[in-house]
N, C-alpha and C positions, 0 to 999 in steps of 0.2 A: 504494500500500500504506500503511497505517497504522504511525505510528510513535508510541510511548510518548514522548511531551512532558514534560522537567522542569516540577515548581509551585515556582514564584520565593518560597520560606520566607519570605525578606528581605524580597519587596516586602508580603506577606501580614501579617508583623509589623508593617510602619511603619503600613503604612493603619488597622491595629488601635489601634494605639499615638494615631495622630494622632486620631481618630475615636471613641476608645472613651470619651472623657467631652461628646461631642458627636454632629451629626448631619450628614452629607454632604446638601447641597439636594438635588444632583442624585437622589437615592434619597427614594420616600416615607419618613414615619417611622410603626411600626406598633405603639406605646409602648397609643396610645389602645385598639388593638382587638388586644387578646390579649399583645401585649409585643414588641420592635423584634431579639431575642435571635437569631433565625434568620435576618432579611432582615441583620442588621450582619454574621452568619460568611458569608452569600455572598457580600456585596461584599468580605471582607477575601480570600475566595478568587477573585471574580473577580479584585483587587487583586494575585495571585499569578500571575497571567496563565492562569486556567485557565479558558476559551471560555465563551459561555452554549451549552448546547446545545441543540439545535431539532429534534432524529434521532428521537427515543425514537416510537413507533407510538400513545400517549396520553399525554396532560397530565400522569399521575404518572412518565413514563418521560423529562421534559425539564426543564431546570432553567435559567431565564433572567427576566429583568426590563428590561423595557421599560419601562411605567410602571405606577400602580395598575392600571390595568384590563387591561394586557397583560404578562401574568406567569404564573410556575406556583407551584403551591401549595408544592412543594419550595424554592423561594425565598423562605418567608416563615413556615412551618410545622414542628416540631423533624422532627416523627413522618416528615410526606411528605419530610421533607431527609433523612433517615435511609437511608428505604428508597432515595429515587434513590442517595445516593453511595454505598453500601453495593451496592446490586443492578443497580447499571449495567454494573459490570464486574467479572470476577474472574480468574483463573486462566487460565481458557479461553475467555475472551471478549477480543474487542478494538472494543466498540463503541465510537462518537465520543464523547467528552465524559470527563470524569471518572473517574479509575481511584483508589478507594480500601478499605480491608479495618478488619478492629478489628483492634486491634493490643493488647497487655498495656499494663501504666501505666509499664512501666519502658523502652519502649521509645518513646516521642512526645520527639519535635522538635518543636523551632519551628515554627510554622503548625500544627500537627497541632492535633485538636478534642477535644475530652472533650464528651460531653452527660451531662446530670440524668434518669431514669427512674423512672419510677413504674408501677406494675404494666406493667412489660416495654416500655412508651412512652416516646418522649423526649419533656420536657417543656420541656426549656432546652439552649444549648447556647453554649459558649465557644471561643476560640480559646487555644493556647499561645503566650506574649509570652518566656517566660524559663524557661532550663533553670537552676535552682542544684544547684552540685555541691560537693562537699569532696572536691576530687582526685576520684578515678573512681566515689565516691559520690552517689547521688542522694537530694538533699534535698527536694527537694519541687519545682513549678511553680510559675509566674506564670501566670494567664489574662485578658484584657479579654471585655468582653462587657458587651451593653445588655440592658434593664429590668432593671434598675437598673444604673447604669453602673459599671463597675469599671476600671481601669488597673491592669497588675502586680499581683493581688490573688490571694494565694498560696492554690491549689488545695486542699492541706491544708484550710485551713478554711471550705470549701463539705461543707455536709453534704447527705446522700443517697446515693443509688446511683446510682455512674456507668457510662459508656459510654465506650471509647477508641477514637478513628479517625484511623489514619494515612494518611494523602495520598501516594499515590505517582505521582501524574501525571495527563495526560491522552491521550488519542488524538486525533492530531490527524493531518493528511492532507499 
């Protein structure tokens, strides 16, 4: 039977944090062709311990990286990263891999993702590094995230229309 997997918040920031004003060898770097912003948030989520998954019945339904030529487009693209973690699982499903929902801006934790949209498409996407609060007040986030690299670089002044997605796990066997 299938059981709901914690995602390791903690390890998901550090690899952020370590990474986000450089580049991991072991991962191509995709800066040159279109921007590096979605292949850095899978590895900060594989880095959380959340599986590549290999189950989904098509290429848009899997999300894993082996190297440039064996990979999915969810692993390196905002829009096709969207639709996997978003429609891999919800409510009523418990397929393998990744279990995540939108969630409001007042509600994201660490590791949790914010993306940039543009007519109704994600066009960039960040990771959460830092909750600032004043006592039980939320003051704004920190997020990392490549093209263009950023460390701790407070959410507030990213302009555009965002997208909130909280991470609640994975299904694992």
């Amino acid at each position: 039977m299938k059981e709901l997997m914690p995602y390791n918040r903690e390890l998901a920031v550090n690899y952020a944090k370590a990474w986000a004003l450089g580049r991991n060898p072991t991962y191509q770097d995709y800066e040159q062709w279109g921007g590096d912003c979605t292949n850095f948030i899978s590895q900060c989520i594989k880095a959380g311990k959340i599986p590549f998954d290999n189950t989904g019945n098509d290429i848009m339904k899997k999300w894993y990286w082996y190297s440039d030529s064996k990979r999915t487009p969810s692993w390196t693209a905002a829009e096709a990263f969207y639709k996997y973690i978003i429609g891999n699982n919800n409510e009523n499903t418990d397929s393998f891999g990744v279990y995540a929902r939108m969630a409001n801006y007042n509600e994201l934790e660490l590791g949790d993702l914010v993306q940039l949209v543009y007519g109704g498409k994600a066009y960039h996407n960040m990771i959460i590094t830092e909750v600032i609060l004043d006592g039980d007040y939320l003051i704004d986030y920190l997020i990392c995230q490549h093209t263009y690299d950023l460390l701790d670089y407070p959410l507030s002044l990213k302009e555009g229309e965002k997208r909130y997605i909280k991470i609640l796990g994975y299904y694992g066997w």
